[in-house]
N, C-alpha and C positions, 0 to 999 in steps of 0.2 A: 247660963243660956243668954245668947243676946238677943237684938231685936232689933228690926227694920221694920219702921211704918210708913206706910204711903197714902197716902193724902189729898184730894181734889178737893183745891182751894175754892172759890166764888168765882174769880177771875183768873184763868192760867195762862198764860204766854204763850206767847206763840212760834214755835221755834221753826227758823228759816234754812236747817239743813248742818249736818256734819259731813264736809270732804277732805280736799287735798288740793296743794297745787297742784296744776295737771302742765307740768313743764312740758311735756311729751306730746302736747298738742300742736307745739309747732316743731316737732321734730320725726314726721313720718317718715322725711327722704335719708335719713339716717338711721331706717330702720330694713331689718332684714324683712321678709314677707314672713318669715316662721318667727322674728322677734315680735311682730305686730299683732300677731294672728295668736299666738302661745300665748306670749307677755302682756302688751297692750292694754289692747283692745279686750282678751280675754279677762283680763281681772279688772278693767273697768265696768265690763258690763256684770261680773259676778259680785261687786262690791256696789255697785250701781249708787255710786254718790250721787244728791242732787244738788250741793252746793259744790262750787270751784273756784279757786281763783287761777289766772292764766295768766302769763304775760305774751301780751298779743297789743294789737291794736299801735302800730309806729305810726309816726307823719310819715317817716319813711316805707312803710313797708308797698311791696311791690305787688300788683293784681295776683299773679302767679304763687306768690307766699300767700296772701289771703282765701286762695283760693285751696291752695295744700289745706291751712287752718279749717277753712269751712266742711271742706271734704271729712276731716276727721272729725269733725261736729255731728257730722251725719251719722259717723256712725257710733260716736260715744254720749257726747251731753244731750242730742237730738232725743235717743232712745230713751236713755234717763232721766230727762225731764230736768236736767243740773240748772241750777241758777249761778250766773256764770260773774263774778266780778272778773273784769280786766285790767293791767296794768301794763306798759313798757317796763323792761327790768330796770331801764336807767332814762330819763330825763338825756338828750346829749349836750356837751357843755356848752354852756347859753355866751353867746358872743355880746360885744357892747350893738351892735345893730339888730341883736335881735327881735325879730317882728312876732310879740306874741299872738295878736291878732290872726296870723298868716298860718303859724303853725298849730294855732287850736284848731281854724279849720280844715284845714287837713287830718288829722286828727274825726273832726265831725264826717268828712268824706270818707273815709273808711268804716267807721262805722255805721254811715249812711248804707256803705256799698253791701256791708255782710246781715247787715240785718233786715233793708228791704229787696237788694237782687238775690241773697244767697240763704235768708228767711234764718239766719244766727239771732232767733230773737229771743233766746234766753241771755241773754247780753246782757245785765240790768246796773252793772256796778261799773264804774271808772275814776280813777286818780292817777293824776299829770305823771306820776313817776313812784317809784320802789323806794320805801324807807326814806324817800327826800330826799333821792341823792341824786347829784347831776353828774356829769361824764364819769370821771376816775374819784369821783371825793364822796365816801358816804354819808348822808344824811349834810349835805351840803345845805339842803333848804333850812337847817335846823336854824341858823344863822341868817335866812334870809324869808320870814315868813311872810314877810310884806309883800315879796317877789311871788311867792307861793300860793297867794292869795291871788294875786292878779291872774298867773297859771288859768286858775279854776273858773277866775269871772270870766276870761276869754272862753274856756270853755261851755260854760255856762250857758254863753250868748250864743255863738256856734249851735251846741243841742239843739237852741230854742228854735234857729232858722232853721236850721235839718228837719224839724217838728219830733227831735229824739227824745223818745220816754227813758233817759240815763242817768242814774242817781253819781252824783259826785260825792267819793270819799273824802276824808278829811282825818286824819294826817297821814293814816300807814307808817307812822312812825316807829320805831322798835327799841324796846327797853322797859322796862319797868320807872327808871328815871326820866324817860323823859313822856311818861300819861300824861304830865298834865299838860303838855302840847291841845289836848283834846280840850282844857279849858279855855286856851287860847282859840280855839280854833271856834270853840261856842261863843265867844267874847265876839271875836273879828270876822268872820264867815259864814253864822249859821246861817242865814238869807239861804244861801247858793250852795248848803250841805246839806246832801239827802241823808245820810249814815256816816257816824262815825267809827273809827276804824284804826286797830292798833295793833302789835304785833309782841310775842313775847317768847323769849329764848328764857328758860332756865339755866342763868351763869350762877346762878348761888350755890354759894358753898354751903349753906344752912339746909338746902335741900336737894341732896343729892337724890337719883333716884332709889325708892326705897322707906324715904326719909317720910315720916308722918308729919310734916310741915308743909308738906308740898299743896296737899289740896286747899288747906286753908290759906295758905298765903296767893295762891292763884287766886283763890275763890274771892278774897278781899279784894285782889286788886281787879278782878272783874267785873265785880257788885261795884266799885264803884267812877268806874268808864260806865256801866251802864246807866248810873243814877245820874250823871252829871249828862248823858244822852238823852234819859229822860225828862228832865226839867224842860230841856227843849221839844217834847213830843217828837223826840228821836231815837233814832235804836246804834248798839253799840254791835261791830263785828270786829271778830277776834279773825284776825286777815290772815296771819301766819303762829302758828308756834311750834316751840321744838325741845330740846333739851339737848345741851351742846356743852362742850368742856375748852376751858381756854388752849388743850392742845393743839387745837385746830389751828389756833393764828401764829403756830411757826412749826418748824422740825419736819417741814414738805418744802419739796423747791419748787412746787407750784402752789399757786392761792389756794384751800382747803375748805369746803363748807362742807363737815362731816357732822354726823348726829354721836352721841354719846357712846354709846355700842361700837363703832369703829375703832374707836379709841380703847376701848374695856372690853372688848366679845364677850366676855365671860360674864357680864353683864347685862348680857341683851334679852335675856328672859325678863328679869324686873324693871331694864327700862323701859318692854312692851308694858308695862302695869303701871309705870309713871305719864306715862302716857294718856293712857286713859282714863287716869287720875285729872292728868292738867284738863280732857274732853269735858269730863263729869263737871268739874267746877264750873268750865265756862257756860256747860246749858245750865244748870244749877243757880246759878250766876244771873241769868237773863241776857248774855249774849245772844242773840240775833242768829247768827252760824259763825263757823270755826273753821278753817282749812289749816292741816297738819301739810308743813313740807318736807318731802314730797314725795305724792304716790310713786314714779320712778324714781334713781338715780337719772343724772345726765349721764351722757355717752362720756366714756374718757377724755380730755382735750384730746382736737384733732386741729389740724393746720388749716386756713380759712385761706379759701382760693378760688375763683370762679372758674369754669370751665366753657366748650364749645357743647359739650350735649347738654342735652334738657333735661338729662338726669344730675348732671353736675352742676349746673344752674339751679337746681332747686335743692342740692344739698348745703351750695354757698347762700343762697335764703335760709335754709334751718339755723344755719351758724351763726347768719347775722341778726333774726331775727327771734331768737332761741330764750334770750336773757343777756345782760351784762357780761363780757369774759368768758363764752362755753368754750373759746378754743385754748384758755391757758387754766381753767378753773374746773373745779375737780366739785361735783356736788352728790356725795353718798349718805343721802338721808332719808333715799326712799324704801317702801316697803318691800320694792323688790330690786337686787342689784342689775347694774347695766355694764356686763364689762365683758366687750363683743371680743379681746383679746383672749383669754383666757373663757370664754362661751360662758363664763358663770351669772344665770338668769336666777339664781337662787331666790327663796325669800326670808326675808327676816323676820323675828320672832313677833313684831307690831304689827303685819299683814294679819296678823292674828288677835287680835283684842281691836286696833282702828276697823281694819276689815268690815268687821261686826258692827260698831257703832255708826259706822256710813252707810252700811243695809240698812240698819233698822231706827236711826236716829235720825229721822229725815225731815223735810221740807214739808208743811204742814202738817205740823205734829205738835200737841199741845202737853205741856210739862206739869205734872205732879208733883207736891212736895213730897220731899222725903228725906228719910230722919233714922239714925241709928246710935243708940247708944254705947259703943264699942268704939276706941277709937280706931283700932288696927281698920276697921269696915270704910267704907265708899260706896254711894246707891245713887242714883239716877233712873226716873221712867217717864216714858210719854204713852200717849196715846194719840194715836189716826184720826183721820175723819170717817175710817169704815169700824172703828171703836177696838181696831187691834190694838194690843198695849204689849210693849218694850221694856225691860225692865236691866240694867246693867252694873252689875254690883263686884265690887272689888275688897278682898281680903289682902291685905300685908300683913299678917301675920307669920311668922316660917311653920305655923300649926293649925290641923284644923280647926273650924269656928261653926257650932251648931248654932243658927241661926232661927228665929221663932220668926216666921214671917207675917207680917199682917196686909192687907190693900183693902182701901174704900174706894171699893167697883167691881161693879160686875164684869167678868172678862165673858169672852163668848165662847173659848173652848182652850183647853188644857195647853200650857205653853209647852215651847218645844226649849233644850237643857242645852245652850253650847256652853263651854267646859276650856279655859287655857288656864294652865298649871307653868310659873314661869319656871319651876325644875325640872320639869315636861314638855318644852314648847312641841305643838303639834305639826313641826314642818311637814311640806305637804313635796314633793320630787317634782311635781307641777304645779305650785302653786295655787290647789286647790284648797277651800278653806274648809278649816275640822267641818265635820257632819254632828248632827243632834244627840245626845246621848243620851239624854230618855226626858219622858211627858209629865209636867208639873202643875197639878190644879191649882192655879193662884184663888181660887174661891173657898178654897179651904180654910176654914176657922182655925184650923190646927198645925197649919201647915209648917215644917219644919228642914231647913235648911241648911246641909253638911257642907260646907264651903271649904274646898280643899287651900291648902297652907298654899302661900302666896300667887291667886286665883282669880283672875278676871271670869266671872259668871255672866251669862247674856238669857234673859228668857223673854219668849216672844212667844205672842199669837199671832202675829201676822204671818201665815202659810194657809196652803191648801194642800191636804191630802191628795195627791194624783200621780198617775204613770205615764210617763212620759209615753210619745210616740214611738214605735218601732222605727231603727234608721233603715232604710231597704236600700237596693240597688248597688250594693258593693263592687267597682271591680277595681281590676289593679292593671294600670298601661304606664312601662316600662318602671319607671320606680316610685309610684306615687299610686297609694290607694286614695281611691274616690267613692262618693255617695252620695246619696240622693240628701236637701234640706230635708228639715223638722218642719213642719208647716203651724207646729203650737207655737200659739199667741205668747207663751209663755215660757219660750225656750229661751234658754242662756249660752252652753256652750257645750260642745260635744266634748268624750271623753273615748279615746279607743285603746285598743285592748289588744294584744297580739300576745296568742296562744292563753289567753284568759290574762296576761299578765300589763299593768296599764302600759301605754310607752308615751303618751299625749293624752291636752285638752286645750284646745284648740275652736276658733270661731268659722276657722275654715270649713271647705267641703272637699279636704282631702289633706293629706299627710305623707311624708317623705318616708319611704323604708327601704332594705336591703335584702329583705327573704320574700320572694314573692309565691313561695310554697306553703307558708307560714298561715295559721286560722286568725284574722280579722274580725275582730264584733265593735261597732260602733253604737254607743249609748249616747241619748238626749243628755243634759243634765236642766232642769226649767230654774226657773227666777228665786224658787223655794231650796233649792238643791235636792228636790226629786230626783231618783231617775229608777232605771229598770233595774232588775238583775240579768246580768248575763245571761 
């Protein structure tokens, strides 16, 4: 029998949110109304991160793009409450007359614009540029940290005149080789660094996903970016990471940023579990928050071209304003694919273990130690400020594992069981995420835990028992059923049903069909994943 104990320490951490890049935020004019509404927006507000990171914020960018951005703020990190760091994808390449001065503030002027005309004031995080890299050379500042420095003071000063509350990152660097950037950066800029901030691709060949190496060696090299944070009464954020394989950097005749599972499909059950192995370390760890890239794919490359309509002007801002390269660069590492060619909005096996941990692994949430004696096992838990507790526990085992469970705390009512088995992923035809599979008294002295063979388990008491509202007012004009809103506080996304069978879930208040003879029931689904029966 094995064992997991959980633990509140004297002092517990304070953990600032698990999400996702949220690439997709400056990409709404290149979205269909049913890819925004389905896709989107519906599995952001159903996964309701409240950490992100974005790249958003140019010297360049144009009122009109800012305002596309803000618009979707309204209705995704607004609702969510997301703590938002920003970056440009790329620094552009710095001329011998360049005026840093000129282009910080600018830089302050937009953020001036989105946070007090457009009220983007979950805005909290900023660094000059992506991995360090300026025009076409990545991590170009590696080599010029002097330069990189100065970046940040101009920005620095800027903020201070804007009177912006904007913590500056320090370095966003990416590698495992190059952490200790971060001690440099503690050495020469802590003054003018609010957080620091680093990024980590699993290229090792020691730990593939799978590999029981993986969460320790994250886990070390977390613990200590965070300790070397800490000396300076600073906190350390894990900006990006992923697990990626060197196929990526050839055998495409376009640039490739693909996650692990593109490359091995047949792999993408247990890389959802490496996954959430790397998550587990970093809160575990005393990282700060985490963003996985990224909750979409990008749209295919498309050809970057401005146009005479204000539909095609705002699609040449998504392009140019998108990230480094979307019109020749191919980015399939999100949890749900984007490839409007071939209509395939599918999700993939990690919408299902991340999913979960950006519900329920949130933005003021305080961390539990926790400890198992088994090495195949992985545990991580928090708790609320309303005293709900989270608990997310991973088996790599290919067998199952009775578990003896212990916690020191009182929970306040019986958690609810989510359940991914990576020889079972539980894809969903709408990207709906698995539902609860049954109630677990964590108060139980005795309590004993059947952990199925290679197994991301999630138990939570943060829900409420409730039935959603009846959706009323159905009608159907020419090919689009309609209905009336949910008026609950606590609605997330409807789901409809023709002839009892699903065919959508969707944030809209209607949906495209072809049989207008056909029986129609539209269901609530709320923030818990309540909903009615038919």
């Amino acid at each position: 029998m094995s064992k997991i104990t959980i633990t509140k320490p004297p002092l517990r951490w304070l953990f600032g949110g698990f999400g996702f890049h949220n690439s997709e935020a400056t990409m709404p004019a290149l979205m269909s109304d049913k890819f925004k509404n389905e896709i989107a927006i519906k599995t952001f507000n159903e996964i309701c991160p409240t950490f992100s990171r974005v790249f958003a914020v140019y010297a360049d960018w144009t009122k009109e793009a800012m305002d596309a951005f803000a618009d979707y703020y309204d209705l995704t990190f607004r609702k969510a409450d997301t703590l938002i760091y920003a970056v440009p994808g790329r620094l552009p390449y710095i001329t011998d007359e360049e005026n840093i001065d000129e282009y910080c503030e600018k830089i302050a002027e937009k953020l001036d614009y989105l946070i007090n005309i457009r009220n983007c004031v979950k805005i909290r995080y900023y660094c000059v540029t992506n991995e360090l890299s300026v025009g076409n050379t990545y991590c170009w500042f590696d080599k010029n940290l002097e330069l990189f420095k100065k970046y940040h003071e101009g920005l620095y000063k800027a903020f201070r005149r804007h009177n912006l509350d904007i913590g500056l990152l320090a370095t966003d660097v990416s590698g495992a080789d190059k952490f200790n950037q971060i001690d440099w950066a503690v050495q020469n800029m802590d003054e003018i660094t609010h957080t620091y901030c680093a990024h980590l691709y699993n290229w090792n060949s020691n730990t593939p996903p799978g590999s029981l190496n993986t969460y320790d060696y994250c886990y070390n090299l977390f613990e200590s970016a965070v300790k070397t944070a800490h000396k300076k009464e600073k906190r350390f954020i894990l900006g990006e990471f992923g697990d990626k394989t060197q196929k990526m950097l050839c055998n495409y005749p376009m640039r490739n940023d693909s996650q692990f599972a593109v490359d091995y499909p047949e792999m993408e059950g247990i890389y959802a579990l490496s996954l959430a192995e790397m998550t587990l370390a970093a809160i575990n760890s005393g990282c700060f928050a985490a963003a996985y890239w990224t909750m979409l794919d990008y749209p295919d490359p498309i050809i970057r071209e401005n146009f005479d309509t204000v539909e095609g002007k705002a699609r040449y801002d998504a392009v140019r304003f998108s990230g480094h390269g979307l019109e020749i660069r191919y980015n399939k590492n999100g949890l749900i694919r984007w490839c409007d060619e071939e209509k395939d909005y599918s999700s993939r096996a990690p919408l299902y273990t991340l999913g979960y941990l950006a519900k329920y692994f949130k933005k003021g949430s305080r961390v539990f130690d926790s400890k198992w004696d088994n090495e195949y096992l992985r545990c991580s838990a928090v708790s609320d400020d309303q005293g709900n507790v989270s608990i997310a526990i991973i088996n790599l085992k290919d067998e199952k594992v009775d578990t003896q469970f212990s916690m020191e705390y009182n929970c306040n009512q019986n958690a609810r069981m989510y359940i991914y088995e990576a020889d079972n992923v539980p894809y969903n035809k709408f990207n709906d995420l698995q539902p609860y599979s049954t109630l677990v008294d964590l108060n139980d002295e005795n309590l004993t835990l059947s952990l199925p063979p290679k197994s991301f388990v999630l138990l939570t008491t943060d829900y409420v028992n409730r039935i959603p509202s009846k959706i009323r007012h159905l009608k159907i004009r020419k090919d689009k059923l309609e209905f009336s809103p949910c008026k609950d506080k606590e609605h997330c996304y409807y789901r409809i049903f023709k002839n009892g069978e699903q065919i959508a879930s969707t944030v809209a208040l209607y949906t495209e069909i072809t049989d207008p003879k056909a029986k129609y029931t539209v269901l609530s689904v709320d923030k818990w994943g309540n909903t009615r029966k038919q």
